[in-house]
C-alpha positions as CSV (number, residue, x, y, z in Angstrom):
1,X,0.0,0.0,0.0
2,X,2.8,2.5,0.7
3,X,4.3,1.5,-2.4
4,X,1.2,2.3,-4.0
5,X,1.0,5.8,-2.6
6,X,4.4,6.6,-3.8
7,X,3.9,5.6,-7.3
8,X,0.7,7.6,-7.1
9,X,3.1,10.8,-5.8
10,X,5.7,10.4,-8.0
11,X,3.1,10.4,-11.0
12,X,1.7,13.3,-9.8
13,X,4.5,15.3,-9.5
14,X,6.3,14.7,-13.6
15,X,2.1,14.2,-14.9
16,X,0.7,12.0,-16.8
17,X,1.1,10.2,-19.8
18,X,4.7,11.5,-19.7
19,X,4.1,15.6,-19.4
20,X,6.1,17.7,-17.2
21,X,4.5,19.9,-14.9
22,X,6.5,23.4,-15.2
23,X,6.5,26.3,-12.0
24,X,6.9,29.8,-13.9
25,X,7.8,32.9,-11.7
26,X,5.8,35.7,-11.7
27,X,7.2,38.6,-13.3
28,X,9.3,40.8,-11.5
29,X,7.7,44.4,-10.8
30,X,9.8,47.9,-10.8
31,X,9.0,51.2,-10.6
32,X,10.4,53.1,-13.4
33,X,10.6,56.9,-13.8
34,X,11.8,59.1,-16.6
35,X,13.0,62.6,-17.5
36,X,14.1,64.2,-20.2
37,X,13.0,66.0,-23.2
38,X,10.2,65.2,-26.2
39,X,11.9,61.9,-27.3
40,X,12.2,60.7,-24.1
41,X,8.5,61.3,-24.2
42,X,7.3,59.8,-27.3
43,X,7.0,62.7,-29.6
44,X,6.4,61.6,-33.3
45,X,6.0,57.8,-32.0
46,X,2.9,56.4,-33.1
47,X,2.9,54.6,-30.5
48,X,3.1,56.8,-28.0
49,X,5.7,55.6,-26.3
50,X,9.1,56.8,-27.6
51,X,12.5,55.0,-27.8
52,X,13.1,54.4,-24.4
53,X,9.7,53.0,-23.2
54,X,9.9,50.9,-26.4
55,X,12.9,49.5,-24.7
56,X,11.8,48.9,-21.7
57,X,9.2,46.6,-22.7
58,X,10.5,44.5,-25.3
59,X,13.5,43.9,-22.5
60,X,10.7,43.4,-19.6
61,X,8.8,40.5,-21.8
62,X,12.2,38.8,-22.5
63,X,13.7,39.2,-18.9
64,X,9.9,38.9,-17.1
65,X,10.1,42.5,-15.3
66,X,7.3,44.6,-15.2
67,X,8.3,48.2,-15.3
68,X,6.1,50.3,-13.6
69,X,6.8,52.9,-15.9
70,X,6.3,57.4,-15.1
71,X,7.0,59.0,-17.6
72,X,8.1,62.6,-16.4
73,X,9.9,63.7,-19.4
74,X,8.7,67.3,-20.5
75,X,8.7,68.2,-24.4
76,X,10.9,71.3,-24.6
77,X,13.0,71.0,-21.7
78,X,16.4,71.7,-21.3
79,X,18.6,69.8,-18.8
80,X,18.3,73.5,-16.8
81,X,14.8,72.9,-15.7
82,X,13.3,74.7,-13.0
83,X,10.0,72.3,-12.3
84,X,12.7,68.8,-12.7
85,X,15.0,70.6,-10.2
86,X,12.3,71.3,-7.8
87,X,10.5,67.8,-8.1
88,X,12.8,64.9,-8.7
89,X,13.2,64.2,-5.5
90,X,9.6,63.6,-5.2
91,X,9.5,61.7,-8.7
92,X,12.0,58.9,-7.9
93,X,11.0,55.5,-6.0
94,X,12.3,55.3,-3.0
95,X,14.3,52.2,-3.2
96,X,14.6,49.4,-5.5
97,X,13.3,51.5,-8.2
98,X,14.9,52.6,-11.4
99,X,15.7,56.3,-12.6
100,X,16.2,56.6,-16.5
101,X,17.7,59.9,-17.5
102,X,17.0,60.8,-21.1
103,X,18.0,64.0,-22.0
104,X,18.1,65.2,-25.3
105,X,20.4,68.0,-24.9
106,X,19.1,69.8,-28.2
107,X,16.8,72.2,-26.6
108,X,19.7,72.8,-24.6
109,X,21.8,73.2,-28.3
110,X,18.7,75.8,-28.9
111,X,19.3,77.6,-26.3
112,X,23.0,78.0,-26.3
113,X,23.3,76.1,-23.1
114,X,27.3,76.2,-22.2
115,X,28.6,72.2,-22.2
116,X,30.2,72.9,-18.6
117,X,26.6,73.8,-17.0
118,X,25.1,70.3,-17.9
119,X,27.2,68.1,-15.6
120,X,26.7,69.3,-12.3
121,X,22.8,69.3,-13.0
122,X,23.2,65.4,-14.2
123,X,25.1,64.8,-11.5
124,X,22.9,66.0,-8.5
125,X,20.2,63.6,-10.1
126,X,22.3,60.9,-10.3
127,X,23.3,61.5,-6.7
128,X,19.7,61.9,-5.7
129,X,18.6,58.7,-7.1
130,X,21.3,56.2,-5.6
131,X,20.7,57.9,-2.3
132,X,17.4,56.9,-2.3
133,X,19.0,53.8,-3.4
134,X,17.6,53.6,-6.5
135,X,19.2,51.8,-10.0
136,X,20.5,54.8,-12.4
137,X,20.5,54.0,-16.3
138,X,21.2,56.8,-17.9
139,X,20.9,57.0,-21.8
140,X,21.9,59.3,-24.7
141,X,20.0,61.0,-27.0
142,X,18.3,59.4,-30.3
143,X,19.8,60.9,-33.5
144,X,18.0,63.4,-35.3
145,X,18.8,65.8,-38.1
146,X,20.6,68.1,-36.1
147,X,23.0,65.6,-34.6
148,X,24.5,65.1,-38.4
149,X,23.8,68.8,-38.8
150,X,24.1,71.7,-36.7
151,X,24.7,69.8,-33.6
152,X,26.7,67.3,-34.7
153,X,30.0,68.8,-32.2
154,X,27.9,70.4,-29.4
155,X,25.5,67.6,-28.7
156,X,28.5,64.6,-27.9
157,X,30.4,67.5,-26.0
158,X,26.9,67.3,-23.9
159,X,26.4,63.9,-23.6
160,X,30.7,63.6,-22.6
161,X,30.0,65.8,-19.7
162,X,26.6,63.7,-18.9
163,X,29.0,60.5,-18.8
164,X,31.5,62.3,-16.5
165,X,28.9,63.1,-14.4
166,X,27.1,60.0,-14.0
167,X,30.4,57.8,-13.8
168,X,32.3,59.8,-11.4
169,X,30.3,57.9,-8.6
170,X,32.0,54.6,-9.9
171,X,29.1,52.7,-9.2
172,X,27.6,49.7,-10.0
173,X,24.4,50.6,-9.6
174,X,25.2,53.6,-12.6
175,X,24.3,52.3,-16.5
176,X,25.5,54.2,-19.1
177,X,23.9,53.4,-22.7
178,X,25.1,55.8,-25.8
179,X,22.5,54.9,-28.7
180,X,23.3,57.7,-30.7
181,X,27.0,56.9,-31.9
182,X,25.6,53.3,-32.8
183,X,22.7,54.5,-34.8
184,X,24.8,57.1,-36.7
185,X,27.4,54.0,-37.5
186,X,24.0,52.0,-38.3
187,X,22.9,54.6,-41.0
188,X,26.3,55.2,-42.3
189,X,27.4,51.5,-42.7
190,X,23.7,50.4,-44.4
191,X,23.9,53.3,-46.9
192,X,20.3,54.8,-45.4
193,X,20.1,58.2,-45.3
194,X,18.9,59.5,-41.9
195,X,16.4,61.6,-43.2
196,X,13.7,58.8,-43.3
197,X,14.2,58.6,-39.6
198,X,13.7,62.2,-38.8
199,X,10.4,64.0,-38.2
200,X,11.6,68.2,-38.7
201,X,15.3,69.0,-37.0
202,X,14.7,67.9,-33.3
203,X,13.4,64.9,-33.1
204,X,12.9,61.0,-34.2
205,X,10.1,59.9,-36.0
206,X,8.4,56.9,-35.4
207,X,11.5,54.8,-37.6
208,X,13.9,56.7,-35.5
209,X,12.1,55.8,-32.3
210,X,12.5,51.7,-33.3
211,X,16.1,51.7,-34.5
212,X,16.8,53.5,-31.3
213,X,15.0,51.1,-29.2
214,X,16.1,48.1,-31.0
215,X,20.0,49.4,-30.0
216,X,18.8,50.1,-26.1
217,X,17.0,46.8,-25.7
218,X,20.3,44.7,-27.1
219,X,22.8,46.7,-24.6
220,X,20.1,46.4,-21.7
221,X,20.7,42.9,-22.9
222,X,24.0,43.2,-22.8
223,X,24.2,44.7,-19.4
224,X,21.5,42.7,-17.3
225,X,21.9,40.0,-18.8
226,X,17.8,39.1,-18.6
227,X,17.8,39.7,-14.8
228,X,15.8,42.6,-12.7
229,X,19.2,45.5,-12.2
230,X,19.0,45.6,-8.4
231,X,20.1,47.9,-6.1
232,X,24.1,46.2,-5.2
233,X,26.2,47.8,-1.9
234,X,25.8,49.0,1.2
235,X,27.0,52.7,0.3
236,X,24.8,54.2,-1.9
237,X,27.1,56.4,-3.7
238,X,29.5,53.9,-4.2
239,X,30.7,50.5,-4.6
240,X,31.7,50.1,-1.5
């Protein structure tokens, strides 16, 4: 009889007629806020979404992480904003969250913002987000016209000091993601002109918005290798 009962178990446990009974975990959950300009935003994505949402999800369906996703990017805005200064303290999770910064720098090209100004800004946010102990992924601008046109030297010289900025920290819980250079060597090396990816001088359109995406979803890959990026060390502005 007790051999009976085991057989029974045992059958139970690998099914029947040979099927395998399979435990899936439930998907990971992360809150996920944004800033930065109209791209980061969406604008001229049919979608709606924009090149780094886009990301975000395609990643989050192969890795199974939700991402919880505000999106506080503000059409127009230069990396000198008065309402992000004064609320993104209040916008980031508070722990075991992640903080995407998305500038676009080119309202910041419009304005004639000096290179030297952007870093300091970048790096209070940085700072802000791993003390609330929060992930960090910060992430370049898309190309547009006006980064193989009138920006093409001002707008790396921006996204150099944003890099500076973020990886003076030297933290692990800091991930830095340039799609820009890889879709200009993309455009270049397939012979496509960047114009069908363009909508007016400032910003992706909805072609611009997927190559971009495509590119952040394979180094998100790349960096998290289909895991949820948590929150690593004890100091939060370090590795330590």
């Amino acid at each position: 009889m007790r051999m009976r009962a085991a057989i029974f178990l045992a059958a139970a446990v690998v099914g029947i007629a040979g099927s395998v009974w399979t435990f899936h975990r439930p998907p990971a959950s992360m809150s996920t806020v944004i800033v930065g300009g109209s791209a980061a935003k969406g604008w001229f994505d049919q979608s709606g979404r924009g090149y780094i949402e886009r990301a975000l999800l395609s990643y989050g369906n192969a890795a199974r992480v939700q991402f919880r996703i505000v999106n506080h990017a503000i059409p127009g805005a230069r990396v000198l904003n008065p309402v992000v200064r004064r609320h993104f303290a209040d916008w980031i999770p508070q722990g075991r969250g992640l903080v995407i910064i998305g500038w676009g720098l080119l309202n910041d090209v419009r304005r004639h913002t000096p290179p030297g100004r952007i870093g300091p800004i970048v790096h209070a946010e940085v700072g802000a987000a791993l003390r609330a102990r929060d992930v960090v992924l910060l992430v370049s601008p898309s190309a547009t016209r006006s980064t193989f046109t009138i920006a093409r030297h001002i707008q790396p010289a921006m996204w150099r000091e944003e890099v500076q900025a973020a990886q003076s920290y030297q933290s692990p819980n800091v991930y830095v993601v340039n799609v820009m250079n890889p879709e200009k060597r993309w455009m270049l090396g397939h012979h496509v002109g960047y114009q069908a990816f363009m909508q007016g001088l400032w910003d992706p359109n909805t072609r611009g918005h997927q190559l971009a995406s495509r590119i952040l979803e394979r180094r998100l890959e790349e960096t998290w290798h289909n895991r949820v990026p948590r929150f690593r060390g004890r100091n939060p502005l370090s590795w330590l």
